[in-house]
N, C-alpha and C positions, 0 to 999 in steps of 0.2 A: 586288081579286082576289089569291090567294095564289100563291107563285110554285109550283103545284102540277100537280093535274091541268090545270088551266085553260091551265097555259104549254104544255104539252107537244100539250096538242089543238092550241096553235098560236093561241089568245085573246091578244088585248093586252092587257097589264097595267093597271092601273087610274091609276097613278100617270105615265104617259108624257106628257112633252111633247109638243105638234104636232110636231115634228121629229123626237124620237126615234119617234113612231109610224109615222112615213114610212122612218125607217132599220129598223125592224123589219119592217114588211111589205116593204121591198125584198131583205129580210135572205132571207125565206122565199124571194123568188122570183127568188133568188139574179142579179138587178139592179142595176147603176149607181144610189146616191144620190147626188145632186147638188144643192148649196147655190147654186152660182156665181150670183153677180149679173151675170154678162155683162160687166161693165167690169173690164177689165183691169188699171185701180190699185187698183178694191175688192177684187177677188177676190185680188190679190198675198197670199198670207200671211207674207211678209215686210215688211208695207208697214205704215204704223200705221194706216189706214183701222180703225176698229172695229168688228166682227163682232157682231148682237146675237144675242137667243132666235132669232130665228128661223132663225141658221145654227148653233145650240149644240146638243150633247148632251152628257150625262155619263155620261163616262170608266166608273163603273158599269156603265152601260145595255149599253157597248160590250163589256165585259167579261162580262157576262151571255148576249150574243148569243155570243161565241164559246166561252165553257166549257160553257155549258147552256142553247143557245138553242133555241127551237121546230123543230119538223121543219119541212121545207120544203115547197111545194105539191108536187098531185101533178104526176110531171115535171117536176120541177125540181132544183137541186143548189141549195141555201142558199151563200150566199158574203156577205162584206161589200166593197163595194165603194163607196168614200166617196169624193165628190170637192166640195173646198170646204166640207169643214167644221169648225167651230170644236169642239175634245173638253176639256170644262173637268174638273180633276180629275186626280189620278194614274191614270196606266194601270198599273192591275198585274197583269199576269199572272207572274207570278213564279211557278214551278213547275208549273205549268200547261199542258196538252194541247191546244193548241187543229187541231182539225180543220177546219174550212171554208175556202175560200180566202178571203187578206186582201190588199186594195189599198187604199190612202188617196193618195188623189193633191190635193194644195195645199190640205189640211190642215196646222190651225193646233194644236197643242196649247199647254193653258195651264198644263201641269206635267210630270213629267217621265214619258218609258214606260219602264217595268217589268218588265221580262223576264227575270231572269238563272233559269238552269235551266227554261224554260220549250222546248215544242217542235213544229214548226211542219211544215208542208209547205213552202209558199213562202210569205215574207212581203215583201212591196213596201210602202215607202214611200217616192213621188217628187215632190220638189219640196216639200216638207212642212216646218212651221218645230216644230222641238223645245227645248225645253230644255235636256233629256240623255238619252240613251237610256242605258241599263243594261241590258247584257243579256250578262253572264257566262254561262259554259258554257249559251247557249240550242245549241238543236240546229236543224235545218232538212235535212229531205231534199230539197229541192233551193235554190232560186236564197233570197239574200236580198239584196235590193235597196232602196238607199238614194241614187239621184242627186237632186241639185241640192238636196237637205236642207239646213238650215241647222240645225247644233246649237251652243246657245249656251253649252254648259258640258260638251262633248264627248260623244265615248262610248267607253263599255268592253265590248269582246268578247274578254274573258278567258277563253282555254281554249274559247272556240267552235267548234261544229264545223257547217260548209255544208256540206250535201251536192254542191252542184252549183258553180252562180257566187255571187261578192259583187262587187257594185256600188256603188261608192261617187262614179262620174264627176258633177265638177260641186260637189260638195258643199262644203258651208264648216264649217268647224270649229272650236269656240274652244278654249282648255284648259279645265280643271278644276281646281279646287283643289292638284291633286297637281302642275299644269305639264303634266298631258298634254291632249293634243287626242286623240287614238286611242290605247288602249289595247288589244291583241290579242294579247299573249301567248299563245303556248300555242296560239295559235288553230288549225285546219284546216280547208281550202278543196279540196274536193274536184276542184275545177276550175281558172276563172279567173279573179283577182283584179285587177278593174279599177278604177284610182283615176287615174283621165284628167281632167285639169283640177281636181285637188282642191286645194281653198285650206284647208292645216293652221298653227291659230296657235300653236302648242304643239308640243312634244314626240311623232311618230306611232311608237308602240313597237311593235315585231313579234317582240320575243324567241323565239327558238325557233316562230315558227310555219312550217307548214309549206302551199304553194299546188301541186296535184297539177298545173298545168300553168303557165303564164306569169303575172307580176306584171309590172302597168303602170301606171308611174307619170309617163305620156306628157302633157308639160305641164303637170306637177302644179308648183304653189308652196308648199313647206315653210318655215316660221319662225318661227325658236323666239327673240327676244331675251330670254330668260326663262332659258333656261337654255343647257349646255354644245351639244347633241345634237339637232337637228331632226327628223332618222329614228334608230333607235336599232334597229337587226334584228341584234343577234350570233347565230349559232346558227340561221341564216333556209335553208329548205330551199327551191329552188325547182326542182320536175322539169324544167322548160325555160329560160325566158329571162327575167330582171328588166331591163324599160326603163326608163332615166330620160335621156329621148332626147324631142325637143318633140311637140308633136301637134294636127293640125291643124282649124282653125278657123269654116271654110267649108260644115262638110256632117259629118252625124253618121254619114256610113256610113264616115266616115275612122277612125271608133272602132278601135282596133285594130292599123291600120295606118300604114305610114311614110306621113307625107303625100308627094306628087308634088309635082312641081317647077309652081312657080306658087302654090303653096296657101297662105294666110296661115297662119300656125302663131305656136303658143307654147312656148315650151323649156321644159323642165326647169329650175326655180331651187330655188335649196334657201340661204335665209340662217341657217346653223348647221352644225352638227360631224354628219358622216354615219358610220355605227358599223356593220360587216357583217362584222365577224370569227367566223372561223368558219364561214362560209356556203356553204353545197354548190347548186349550179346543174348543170343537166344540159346546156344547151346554152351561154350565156353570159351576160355581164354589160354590158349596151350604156349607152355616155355618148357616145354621139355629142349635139354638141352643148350638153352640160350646161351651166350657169352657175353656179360655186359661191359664195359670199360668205362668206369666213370670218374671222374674229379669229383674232390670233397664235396665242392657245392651241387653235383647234378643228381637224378635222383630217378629211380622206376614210380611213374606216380601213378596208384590206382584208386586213387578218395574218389568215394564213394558213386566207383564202380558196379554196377549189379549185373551177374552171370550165375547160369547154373551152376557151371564148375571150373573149378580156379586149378590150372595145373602146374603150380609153381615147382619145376622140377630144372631149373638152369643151373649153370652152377654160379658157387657163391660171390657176390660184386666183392671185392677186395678194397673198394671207397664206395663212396658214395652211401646213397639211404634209399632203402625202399618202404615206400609210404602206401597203408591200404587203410587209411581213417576212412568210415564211413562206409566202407563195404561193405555190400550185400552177396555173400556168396553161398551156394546147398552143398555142395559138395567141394572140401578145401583137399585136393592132391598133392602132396610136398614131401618131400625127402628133408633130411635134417642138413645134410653139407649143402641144400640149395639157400639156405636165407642168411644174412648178413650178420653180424655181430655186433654187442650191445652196444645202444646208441645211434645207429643205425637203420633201427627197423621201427615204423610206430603204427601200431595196430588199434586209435583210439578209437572204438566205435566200431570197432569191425566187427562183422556179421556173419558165422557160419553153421552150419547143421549137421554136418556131417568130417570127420577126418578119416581119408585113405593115406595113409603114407606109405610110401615107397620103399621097402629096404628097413634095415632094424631106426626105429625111432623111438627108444626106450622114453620112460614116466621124467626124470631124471633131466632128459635134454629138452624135453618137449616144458619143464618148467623152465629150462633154463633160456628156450626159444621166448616163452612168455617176460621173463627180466629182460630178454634184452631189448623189448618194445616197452618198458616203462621205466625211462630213466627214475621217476619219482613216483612213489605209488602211486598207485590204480587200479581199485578191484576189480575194475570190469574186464580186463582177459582173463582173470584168473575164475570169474563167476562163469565168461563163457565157456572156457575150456571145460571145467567141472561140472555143466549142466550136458555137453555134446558127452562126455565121459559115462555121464548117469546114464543118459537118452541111449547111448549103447549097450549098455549092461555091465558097466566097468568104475561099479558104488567105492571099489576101493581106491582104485587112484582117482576116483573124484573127488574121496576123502584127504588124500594127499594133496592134491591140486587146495583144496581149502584150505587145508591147513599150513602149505608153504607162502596164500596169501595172509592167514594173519602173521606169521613171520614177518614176510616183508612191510606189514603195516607196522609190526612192532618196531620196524630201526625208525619211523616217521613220530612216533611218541615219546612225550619229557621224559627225565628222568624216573618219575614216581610209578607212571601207568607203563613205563618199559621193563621195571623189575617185577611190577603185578602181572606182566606179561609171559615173564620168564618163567613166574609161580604157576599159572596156568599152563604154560607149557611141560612142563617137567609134570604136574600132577597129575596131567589127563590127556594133553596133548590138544590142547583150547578146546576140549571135550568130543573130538574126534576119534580120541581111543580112550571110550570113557572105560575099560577093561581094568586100565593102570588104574584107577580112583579105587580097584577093589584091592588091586598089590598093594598100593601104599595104605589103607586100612587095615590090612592082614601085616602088615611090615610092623605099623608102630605098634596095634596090638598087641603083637608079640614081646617085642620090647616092651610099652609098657607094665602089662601083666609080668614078664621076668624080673624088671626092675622094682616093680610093686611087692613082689614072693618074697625079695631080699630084703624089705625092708619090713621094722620091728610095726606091730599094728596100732593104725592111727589112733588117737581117744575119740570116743563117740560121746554123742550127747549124755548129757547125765540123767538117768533112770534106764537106758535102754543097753541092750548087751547082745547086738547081732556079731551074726557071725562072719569073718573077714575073706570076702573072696577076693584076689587080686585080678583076677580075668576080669570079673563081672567090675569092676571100678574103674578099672582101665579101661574098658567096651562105653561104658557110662561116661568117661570124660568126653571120647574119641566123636560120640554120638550128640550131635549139636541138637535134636529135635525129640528126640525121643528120650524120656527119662525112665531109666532102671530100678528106680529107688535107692541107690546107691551111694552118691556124689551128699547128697544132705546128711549120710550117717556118719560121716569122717570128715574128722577136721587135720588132717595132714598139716607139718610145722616142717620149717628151713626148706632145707633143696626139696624135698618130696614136693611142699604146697609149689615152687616153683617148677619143678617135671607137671605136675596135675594143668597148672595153666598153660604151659606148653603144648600137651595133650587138647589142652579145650580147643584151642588156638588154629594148632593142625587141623584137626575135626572140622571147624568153618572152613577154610581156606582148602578144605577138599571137599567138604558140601558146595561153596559157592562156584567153585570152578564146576563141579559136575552140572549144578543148576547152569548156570551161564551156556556150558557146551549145548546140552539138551534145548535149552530157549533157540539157541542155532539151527539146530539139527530141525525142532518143529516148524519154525519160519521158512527153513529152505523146502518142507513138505508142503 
């Protein structure tokens, strides 16, 4: 029969297999075809059990029903809806309009499907063993669904655009030739982009795509030994919330959600360099829990990333470097065993408003979180943390936060301005704890007044005959700005005139540290 009038009255073609003539008249009456042999190792399409003619149709055949298939019965709505069966042959719909609904459930293909510019209402394929799917800028007004798939030489959804959800939970993936496992540049996801439990062996690239609500990558295992980059998203738009936070194991309605306490779960692992520079998120960026694996040279990159709230909460990489230069973040969530050790971590330019930490995160470690992102001084962490410290009502460890940055400026200074540093420190604490400026005033006073009691009374000018107080001369040396009348009646000879200049001496060098701290203190108001 010709594929003519005869297809369109809805005749079976002449040339159809047993099997395909069952997927065609299920086709019209838009019904479940089902191959399954019942046993559960047979029917595996990932299992090597072999599938003969009688679970086969070709890939043609299939291709025929959905670009120019027969109309359907009457009251009916034509659909394909394939379960358990083997499609030998490339599937190509490349460019191609296909209308009817498609589902293929634990189906086996034996080459690869063929899609790219092609465009769908919703396309489902669950549990299904592929080869490779290709399917560049396909289109789909709404869901397109691919759990627990196994593709053996990846797939590309280049510049795709979903209208609704993609599903990818479960799925297994290998690379391609190129080193990728998923290819999705470009892509757009109308909704929500679910990759819960995805095993990617390869490189999962998401340059520039964009997901109109939440991306979950809840228990997903990325790794790439192949190359630098496991996930690879610079340029990743997400309107709400990217998870790579564990997800639980016991019950599929946990899809979605944080599991509850009791619930067997599996983390987030990723063994390779994670890449999200540039990446705008409308709600936040969650690593509770993460597990990263990295080589010296790979690295967590979030330069200049912007999110509401950052919830660095994984545990700590044991290599590698996590880099957040340029970040824009309101609310920073982190625990202190979650971030890496010095030399590893570099925060230049980083941007936050807010600190919730998780768990005890004392003043103490939280400077020592900040040395370990500035191999070589830097005042800018230590300005930021000290200004979010104030902004919270916490003036005293923001005074400490200041004051262990000029520390660390002081080991960057020569010789001369690092001992005038030391002098500063010790006298007032680079005028942070301008308190001590009044101990060591009260210190030497005492001393020098006791030192001066003991000693026999200086000569005074000649005609005049005051009276010898050692407090009030000692107060008078000590005192660089204000004079006593004192210092000009005595002319003090040997060690005394030397203690008197020692005295003058101290008195500036505790004057000028106080001025200097206070010039600080008013600049930073």
């Amino acid at each position: 029969m010709t594929e003519g009038a005869g297809i369109r009255a809805g005749d079976l073609p002449d040339d159809l297999t047993a099997a395909e003539a069952g997927m065609w008249q299920a086709f019209r009456n838009g019904s479940v075809y089902d191959l399954s042999a019942g046993d559960p190792a047979v029917d595996d399409p990932h299992g090597g059990h072999p599938w003969g003619p009688e679970r086969t149709v070709r890939a043609r055949i299939v291709c025929w029903l959905l670009l120019d298939g027969p109309p359907p019965l009457t009251g009916r709505v034509s659909a394909l809806k394939l379960h358990g069966v083997r499609v030998s042959g490339p599937l190509d719909l490349a460019g191609g309009t296909v209308a009817p609904y498609l589902e293929m459930r634990g189906c086996r293909f034996d080459r690869e499907v063929l899609l790219p510019e092609a465009r769908f209402t919703t396309l489902r394929l669950v549990n299904c063993s592929v080869p490779r799917l290709e399917a560049a800028r396909v289109h789909t007004e709404g869901d397109l669904h691919l759990p627990r798939c196994r593709f053996h030489n990846g797939v590309r959804l280049t510049d795709a655009h979903i209208g609704t959800d993609l599903l990818i939970n479960q799925a297994i993936v290998y690379r391609d030739r190129t080193g990728r496992s998923i290819a999705a540049d470009g892509m757009t996801v109308g909704q929500d982009l679910q990759a819960e439990l995805l095993e990617s062996h390869g490189e999962l690239s998401l340059r520039s795509a964009t997901v109109g609500v939440s991306l979950s990558l809840r228990g997903a295992r990325l790794a790439n030994p192949y190359g630098r980059l496991a996930l690879n998203a610079p340029q990743l738009t997400v309107e709400r919330t990217l998870y790579l936070t564990p997800a639980g194991l016991d019950s599929p309605l946990l899809s979605g959600t944080t599991p509850a306490r009791g619930t067997r779960i599996q983390r987030f692992e990723c063994q390779g360099g994670i890449r999200l520079d540039d990446g705008r998120f409308g709600d936040a960026v969650d690593l509770q829990r993460a597990r990263f694996a990295f080589t010296d040279e790979q690295e967590l990159s979030l330069r200049r990333v912007q999110v509401p709230e950052l919830r660095f909460l994984g545990e700590r990489p044991q290599r590698g470097k996590v880099v957040l230069s340029g970040a824009r973040v309101v609310t920073l969530v982190d625990r202190a065993n979650a971030w890496p050790g010095p030399g590893n971590l570099h925060m230049g330019g980083f941007s936050y408003e807010n600190l919730v930490p998780q768990g005890p995160f004392p003043l103490v470690e939280r400077l020592a979180w900040v040395a370990a992102a500035t191999a070589e001084y830097n005042p800018e962490p230590y300005e930021r943390l000290a200004s979010v410290l104030r902004a919270g009502g916490e003036d005293e460890d923001a005074r400490e936060v200041l004051l262990a940055k000029q520390r660390r400026r002081r080991e960057s200074l020569p010789l001369a301005a690092k001992l005038w540093g030391y002098a500063q420190d010790g006298a007032v604490a680079y005028g942070y704890r301008p308190g001590r400026a009044a101990v060591w005033m009260a210190v030497l006073w005492a001393a020098g007044s006791l030192a001066f009691a003991h000693a026999s009374r200086p000569p005074a000018p000649k005609g005049e005959d005051p009276a010898w107080n050692p407090a009030l001369y000692a107060l008078d040396l000590l005192l660089p700005v204000i004079d006593l009348g004192q210092v000009g009646l005595w002319q003090p000879r040997g060690g005394w005139q030397w203690l008197s200049a020692a005295l003058i001496l101290l008195g500036w060098v505790l004057a000028t540290t106080v001025a200097a701290g206070a010039t600080r203190l008013l600049r930073r108001s």
